[in-house]
C-alpha positions in Angstrom: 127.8 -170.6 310.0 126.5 -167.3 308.3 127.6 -166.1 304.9 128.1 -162.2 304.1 127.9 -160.3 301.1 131.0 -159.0 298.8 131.9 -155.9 299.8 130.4 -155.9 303.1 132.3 -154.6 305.9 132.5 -157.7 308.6 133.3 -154.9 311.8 130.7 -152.5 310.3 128.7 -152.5 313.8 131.5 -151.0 315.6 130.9 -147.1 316.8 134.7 -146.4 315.9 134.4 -147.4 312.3 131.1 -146.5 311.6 132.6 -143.0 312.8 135.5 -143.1 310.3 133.5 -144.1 307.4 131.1 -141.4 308.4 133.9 -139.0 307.7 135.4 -140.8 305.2 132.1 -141.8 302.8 133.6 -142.6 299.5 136.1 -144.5 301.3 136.7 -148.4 300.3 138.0 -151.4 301.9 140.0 -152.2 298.6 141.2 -148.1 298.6 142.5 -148.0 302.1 145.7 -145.6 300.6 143.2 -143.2 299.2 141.2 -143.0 302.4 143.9 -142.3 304.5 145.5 -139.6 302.4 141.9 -138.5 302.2 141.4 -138.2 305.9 145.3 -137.0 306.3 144.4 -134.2 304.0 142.0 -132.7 306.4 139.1 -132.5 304.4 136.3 -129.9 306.2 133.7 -131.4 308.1 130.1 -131.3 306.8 127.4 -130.5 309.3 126.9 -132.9 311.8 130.6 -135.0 312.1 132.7 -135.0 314.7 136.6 -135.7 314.4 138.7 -136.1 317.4 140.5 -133.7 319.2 143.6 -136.3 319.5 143.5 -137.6 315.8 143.5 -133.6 314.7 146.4 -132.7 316.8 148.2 -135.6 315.8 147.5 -134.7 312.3 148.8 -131.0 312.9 151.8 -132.1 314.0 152.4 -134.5 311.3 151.8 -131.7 308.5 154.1 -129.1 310.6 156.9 -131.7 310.4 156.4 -132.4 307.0 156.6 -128.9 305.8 160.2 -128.4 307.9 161.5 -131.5 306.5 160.6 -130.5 303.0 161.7 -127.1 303.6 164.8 -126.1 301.4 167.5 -123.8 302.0 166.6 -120.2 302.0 163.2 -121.2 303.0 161.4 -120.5 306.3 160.2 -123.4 308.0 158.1 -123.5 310.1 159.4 -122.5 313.4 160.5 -119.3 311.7 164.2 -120.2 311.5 165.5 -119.7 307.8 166.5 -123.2 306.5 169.8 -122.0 304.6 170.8 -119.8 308.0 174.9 -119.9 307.3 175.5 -119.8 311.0 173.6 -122.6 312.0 175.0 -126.4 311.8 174.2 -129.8 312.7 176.0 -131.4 315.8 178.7 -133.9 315.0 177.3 -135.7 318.1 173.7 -135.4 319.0 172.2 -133.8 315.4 170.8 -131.2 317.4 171.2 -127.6 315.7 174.0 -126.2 316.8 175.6 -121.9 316.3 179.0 -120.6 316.9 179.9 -119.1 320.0 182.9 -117.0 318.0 185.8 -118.9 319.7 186.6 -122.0 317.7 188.2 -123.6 320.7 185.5 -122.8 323.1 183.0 -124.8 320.2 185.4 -127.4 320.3 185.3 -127.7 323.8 181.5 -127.7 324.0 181.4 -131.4 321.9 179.0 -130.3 320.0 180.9 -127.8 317.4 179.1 -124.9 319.1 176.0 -124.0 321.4 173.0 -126.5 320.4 170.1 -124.0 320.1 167.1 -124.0 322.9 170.5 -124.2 325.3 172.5 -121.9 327.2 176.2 -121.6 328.8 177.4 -119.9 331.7 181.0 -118.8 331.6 182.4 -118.6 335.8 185.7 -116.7 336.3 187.4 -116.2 339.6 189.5 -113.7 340.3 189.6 -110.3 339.7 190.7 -110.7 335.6 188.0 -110.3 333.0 188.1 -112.5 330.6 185.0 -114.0 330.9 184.1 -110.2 328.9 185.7 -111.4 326.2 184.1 -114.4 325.5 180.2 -112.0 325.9 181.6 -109.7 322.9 183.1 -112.8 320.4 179.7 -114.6 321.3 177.8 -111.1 320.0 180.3 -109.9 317.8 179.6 -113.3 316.2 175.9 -112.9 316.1 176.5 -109.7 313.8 178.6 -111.2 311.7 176.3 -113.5 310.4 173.2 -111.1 310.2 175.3 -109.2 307.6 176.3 -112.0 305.9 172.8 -112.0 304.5 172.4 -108.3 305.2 173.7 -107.3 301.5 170.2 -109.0 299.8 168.6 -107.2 302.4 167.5 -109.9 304.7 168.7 -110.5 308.5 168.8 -113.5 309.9 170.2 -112.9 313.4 169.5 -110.7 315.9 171.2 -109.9 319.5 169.0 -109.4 322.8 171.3 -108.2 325.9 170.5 -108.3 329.2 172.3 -105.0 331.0 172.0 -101.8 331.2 175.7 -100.5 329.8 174.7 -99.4 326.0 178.6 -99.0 325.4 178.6 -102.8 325.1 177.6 -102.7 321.4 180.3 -99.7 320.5 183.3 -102.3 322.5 182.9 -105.2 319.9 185.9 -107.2 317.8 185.5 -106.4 314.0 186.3 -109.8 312.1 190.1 -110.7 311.7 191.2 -109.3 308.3 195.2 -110.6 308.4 198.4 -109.1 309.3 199.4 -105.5 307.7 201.2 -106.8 304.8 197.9 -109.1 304.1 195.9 -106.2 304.4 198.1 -103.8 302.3 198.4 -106.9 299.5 194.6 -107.3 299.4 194.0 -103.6 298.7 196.2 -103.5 296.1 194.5 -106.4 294.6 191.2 -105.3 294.7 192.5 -102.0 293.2 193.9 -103.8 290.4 191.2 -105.8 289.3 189.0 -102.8 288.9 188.2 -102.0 285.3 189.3 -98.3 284.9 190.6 -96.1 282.3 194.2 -96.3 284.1 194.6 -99.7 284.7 193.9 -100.8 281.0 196.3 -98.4 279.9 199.1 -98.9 282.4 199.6 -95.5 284.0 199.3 -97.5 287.4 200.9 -100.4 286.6 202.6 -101.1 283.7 202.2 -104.6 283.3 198.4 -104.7 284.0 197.8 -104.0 280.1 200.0 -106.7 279.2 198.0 -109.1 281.8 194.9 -108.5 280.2 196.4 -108.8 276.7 197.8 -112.0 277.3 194.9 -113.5 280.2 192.3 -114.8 277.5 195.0 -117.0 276.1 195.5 -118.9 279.6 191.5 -118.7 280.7 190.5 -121.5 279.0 193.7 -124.0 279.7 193.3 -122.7 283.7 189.7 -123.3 283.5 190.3 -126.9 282.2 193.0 -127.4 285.0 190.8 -126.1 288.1 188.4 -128.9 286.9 190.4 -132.0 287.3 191.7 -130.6 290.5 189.4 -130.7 294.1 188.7 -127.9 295.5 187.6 -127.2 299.0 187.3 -123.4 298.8 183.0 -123.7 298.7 183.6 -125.6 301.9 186.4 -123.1 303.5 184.4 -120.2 302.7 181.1 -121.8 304.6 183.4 -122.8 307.6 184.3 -119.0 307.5 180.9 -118.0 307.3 179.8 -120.4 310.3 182.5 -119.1 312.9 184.7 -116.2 312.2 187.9 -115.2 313.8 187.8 -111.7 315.4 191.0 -109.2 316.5 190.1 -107.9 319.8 192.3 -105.0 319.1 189.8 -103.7 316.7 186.3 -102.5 316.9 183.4 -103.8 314.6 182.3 -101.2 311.9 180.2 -100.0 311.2 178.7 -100.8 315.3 175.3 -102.7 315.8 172.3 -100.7 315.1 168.7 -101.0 316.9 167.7 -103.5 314.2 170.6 -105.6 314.8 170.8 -105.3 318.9 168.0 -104.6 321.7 169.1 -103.9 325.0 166.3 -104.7 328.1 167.3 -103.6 331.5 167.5 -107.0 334.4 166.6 -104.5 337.1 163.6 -103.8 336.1 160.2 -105.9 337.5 161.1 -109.9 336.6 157.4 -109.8 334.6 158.3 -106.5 332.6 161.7 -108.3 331.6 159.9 -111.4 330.4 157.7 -109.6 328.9 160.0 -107.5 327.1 162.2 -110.3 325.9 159.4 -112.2 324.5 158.2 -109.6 322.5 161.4 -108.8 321.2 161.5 -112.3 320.2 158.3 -112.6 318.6 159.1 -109.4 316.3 162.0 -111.2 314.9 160.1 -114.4 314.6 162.6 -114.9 311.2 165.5 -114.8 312.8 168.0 -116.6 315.3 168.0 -114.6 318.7 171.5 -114.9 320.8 170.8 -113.6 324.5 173.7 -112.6 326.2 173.8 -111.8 329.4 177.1 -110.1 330.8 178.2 -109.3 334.1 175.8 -110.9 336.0 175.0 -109.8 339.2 178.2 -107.4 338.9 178.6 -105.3 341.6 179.0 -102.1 339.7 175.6 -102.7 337.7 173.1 -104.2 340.3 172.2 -103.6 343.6 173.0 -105.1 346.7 169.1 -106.0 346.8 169.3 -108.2 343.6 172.0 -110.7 345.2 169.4 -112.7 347.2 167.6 -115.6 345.8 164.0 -114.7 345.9 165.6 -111.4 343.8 167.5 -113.0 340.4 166.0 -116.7 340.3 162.9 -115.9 339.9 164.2 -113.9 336.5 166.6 -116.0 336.0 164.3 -118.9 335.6 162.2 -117.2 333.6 164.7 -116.1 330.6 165.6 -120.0 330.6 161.9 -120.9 330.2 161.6 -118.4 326.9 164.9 -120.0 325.7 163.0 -123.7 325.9 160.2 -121.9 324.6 161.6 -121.1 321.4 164.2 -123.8 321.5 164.1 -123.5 317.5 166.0 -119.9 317.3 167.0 -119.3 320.6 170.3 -119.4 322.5 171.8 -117.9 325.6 174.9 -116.8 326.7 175.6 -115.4 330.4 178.9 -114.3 332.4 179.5 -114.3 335.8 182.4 -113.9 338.7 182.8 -116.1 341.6 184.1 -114.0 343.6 181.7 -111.8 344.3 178.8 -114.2 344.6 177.7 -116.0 347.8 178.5 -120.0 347.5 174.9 -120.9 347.6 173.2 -118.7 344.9 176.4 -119.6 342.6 175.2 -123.2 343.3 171.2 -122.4 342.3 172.4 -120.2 339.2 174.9 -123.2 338.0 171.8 -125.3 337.7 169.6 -123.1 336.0 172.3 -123.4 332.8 172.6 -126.4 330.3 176.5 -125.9 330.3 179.0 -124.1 332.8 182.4 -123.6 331.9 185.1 -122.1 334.8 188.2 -120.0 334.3 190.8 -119.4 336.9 193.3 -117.2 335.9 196.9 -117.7 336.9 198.8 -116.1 339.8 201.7 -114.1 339.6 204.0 -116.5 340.2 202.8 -119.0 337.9 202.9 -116.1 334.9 207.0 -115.5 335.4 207.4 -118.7 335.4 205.7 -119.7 332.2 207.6 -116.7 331.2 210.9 -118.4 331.8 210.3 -121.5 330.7 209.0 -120.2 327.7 211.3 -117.4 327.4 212.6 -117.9 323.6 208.4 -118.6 323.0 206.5 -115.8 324.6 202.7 -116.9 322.1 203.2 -120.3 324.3 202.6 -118.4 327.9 199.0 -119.9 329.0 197.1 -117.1 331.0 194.6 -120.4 332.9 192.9 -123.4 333.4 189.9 -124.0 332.4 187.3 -126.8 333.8 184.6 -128.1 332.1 181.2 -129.0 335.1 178.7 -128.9 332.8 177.8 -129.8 329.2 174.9 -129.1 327.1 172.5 -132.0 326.0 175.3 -134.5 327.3 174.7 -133.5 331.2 171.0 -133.5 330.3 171.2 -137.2 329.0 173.0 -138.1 332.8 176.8 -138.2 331.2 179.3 -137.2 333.7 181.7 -134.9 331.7 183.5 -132.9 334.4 186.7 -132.3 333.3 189.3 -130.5 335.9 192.5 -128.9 335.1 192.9 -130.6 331.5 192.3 -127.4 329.3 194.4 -123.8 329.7 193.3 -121.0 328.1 194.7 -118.1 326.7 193.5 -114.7 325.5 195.8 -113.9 322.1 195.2 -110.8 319.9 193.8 -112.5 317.2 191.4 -115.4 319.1 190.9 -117.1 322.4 192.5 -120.1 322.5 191.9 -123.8 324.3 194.7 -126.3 324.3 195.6 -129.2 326.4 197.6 -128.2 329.8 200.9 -129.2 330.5 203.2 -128.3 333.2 206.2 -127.0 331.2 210.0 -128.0 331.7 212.3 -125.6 332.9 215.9 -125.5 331.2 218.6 -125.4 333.1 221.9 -125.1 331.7 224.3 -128.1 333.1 227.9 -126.8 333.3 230.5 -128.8 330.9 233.1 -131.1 332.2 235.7 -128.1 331.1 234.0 -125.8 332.9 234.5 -128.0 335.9 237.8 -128.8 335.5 238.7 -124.7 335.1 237.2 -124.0 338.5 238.9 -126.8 340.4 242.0 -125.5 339.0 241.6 -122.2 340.1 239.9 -122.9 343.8 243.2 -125.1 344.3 245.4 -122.6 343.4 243.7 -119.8 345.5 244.1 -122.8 348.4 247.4 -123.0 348.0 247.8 -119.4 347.7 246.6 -118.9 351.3 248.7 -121.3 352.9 252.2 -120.0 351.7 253.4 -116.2 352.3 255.0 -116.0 349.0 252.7 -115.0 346.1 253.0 -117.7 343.8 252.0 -115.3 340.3 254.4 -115.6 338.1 
């Protein structure tokens, strides 16, 4: 049986601990919390200690996280990505961070309230329609849209990278959904009546916007007391707003994107010179959330014949996906592509190079008239699609099996494009009434009878 000192450390001849105390020297076994914020604190070494390469990556990691879970809105953490950014969210499903794709109904659809960032979709149409197009320009139309939102305190928070070569893409976007022309009309004359001018306080414009001002201060305090006891939700309606906006595709977006907003990079170029263009794009907007979108993919009309084999647009293709899981934080990519017009095989490989696919197929002809009949007395209830679901992001990566066939028709409206649940519809058929029967028995008996006599019986 030995006895030790007070104070004296009993595993003092290990190397490890000897090798922590020698970086840790003022360090006590009754102050353990002070040593270890000490030694978290990363303190520089003196001449002749050694920390390890494992406990000081650890410890880099730990102090990165830190600062992005401390970071508050309007701050930059530490991946780049602005913490107050109004068009990212949180997934209702998997937390992951999550941006609009500019179609409510196709966010819905995705489970996750939008595209989860470091992911990317894949839109298939077959057919000879176009609407897959449409859902490219919401998706970028939507990216502008919020890199203005903060554009008026002269920051941008989003920019757009496309993949093509057609520069009319940026001048073809839906300006944001302002309401019909009586909306529009009333909100003009609104905003021109609450401007202070020399006219309006005397009347000349309107006569009874004097009297409103005359009278208001009597009723701001008695309205300010009743908008407290009531809830409001317009803080949250006006964020909602913010985070997906709804676009008219019979309008353009104005003023158009402008190089600091939108880059264009050219696909038929070297695979290494498009990688290395994208990720230097990237980098320069290392504050910001980048959206790729690429349309048209292997589009007749924009590539070559030599770019439909596989040793050609996988090897690209892979690539832009890598950058995307590269910068997972800020990155997100959208991509377009008909059926049609691609071998079986390579649609196959390109399918599994996305996080999510999503498949239109258009209606015939036949099936158009008749939804058109059936809905004849409702023409904003004609579906122009199904739409299957064969891949999901971050579900399908997790080994869920959500392919989902025939369920959802879309269709392509003025004012948004729209999801809903499919449903043959019932055709009416008007029955003929028991007097309506009884009329045309009458009358075939008659003509019967008429036929078998030689006198007319008219009378």
């Amino acid at each position: 049986m030995s006895f030790r000192k007070r104070g004296e450390v009993i595993n003092g001849g290990n190397p490890g601990i000897r090798a922590v105390r020698q970086v840790l020297p003022n360090a006590t076994p009754r102050d353990g919390t002070a040593a270890r914020t000490s030694f978290m604190a990363g303190r520089p070494l003196a001449r002749g200690e050694v920390r390890s390469p494992a406990l000081s990556d650890r410890m880099q990691r730990l102090s990165v996280r830190d600062r992005e879970i401390s970071a508050k809105p309007g701050e930059a953490s530490e991946n780049g990505l602005d913490a107050g950014h109004q068009g990212v969210r949180p997934s209702p499903s998997s937390s992951h961070q999550t941006t609009s794709t500019g179609s409510s109904h196709l966010d819905k659809v995705l489970g996750h309230a939008g595209l989860p960032l470091g992911n990317s979709l894949l839109v298939e149409e077959m057919g000879t329609t176009d609407f897959s197009s449409v859902l490219s320009k919401l998706f970028a139309a939507q990216g502008i849209a919020h890199n203005r939102v903060e554009s008026a305190a002269g920051i941008g928070n989003t920019h757009l990278l496309v993949l093509s070569i057609d520069q009319n893409f940026a001048k073809e976007l839906p300006g944001v959904y302002r309401g019909s022309r009586k909306e529009v009309k009333k909100s003009k004359i609104a905003e021109e009546e609450s401007k202070v001018t020399v006219q309006n306080l005397t009347g000349k414009t309107n006569p009874t916007r004097y009297k409103d001002l005359k009278i208001a201060w009597r009723y701001k305090l008695a309205d300010e007391g009743d908008d407290a006891d009531k809830p409001s939700n317009t803080q949250a309606e006006d964020e909602n707003k913010l985070y997906s906006n709804q676009f008219d595709i019979t309008t353009r977006l104005m003023p158009a994107p402008t190089a600091s907003e939108i880059t264009f990079v050219s696909p038929l170029q070297p695979p290494q010179t498009v990688l290395a263009q994208l990720e230097q794009v990237i980098k320069k907007n290392d504050r910001k959330l980048v959206r790729i979108i690429w349309p048209s993919l292997l589009h007749p009309a924009m590539y070559p014949p030599s770019m439909f084999s596989m040793a050609k647009i996988m090897p690209l293709l892979h690539g832009v996906r890598s950058l995307v899981k590269k910068y997972e934080n800020r990155c997100v990519m959208f991509s377009s592509l008909s059926s049609d017009m691609v071998d079986e095989t390579l649609i196959f490989q390109i399918e599994n190079s996305f996080d999510s696919v999503m498949k239109l197929e258009p209606f015939g002809q036949e099936m158009i008239q008749f939804l058109e009949k059936a809905y004849k007395s409702q023409p904003n209830k004609v579906q122009q699609g199904l739409l299957h679901i064969a891949k999901l992001p971050v579900f399908s990566d997790r080994g869920e099996m959500h392919v989902i066939n025939s369920s959802y028709a879309f269709k392509n409206s003025k004012r948004k494009f729209e999801i809903e649940e499919w449903g043959i519809p019932v055709e009416d058929v008007d029955e003929p009434n028991e007097n309506t029967v009884s009329m045309q028995a009458r009358t075939g008996a008659a003509e019967e009878l008429s036929k078998q006599t030689s006198v007319a019986l008219d009378f």
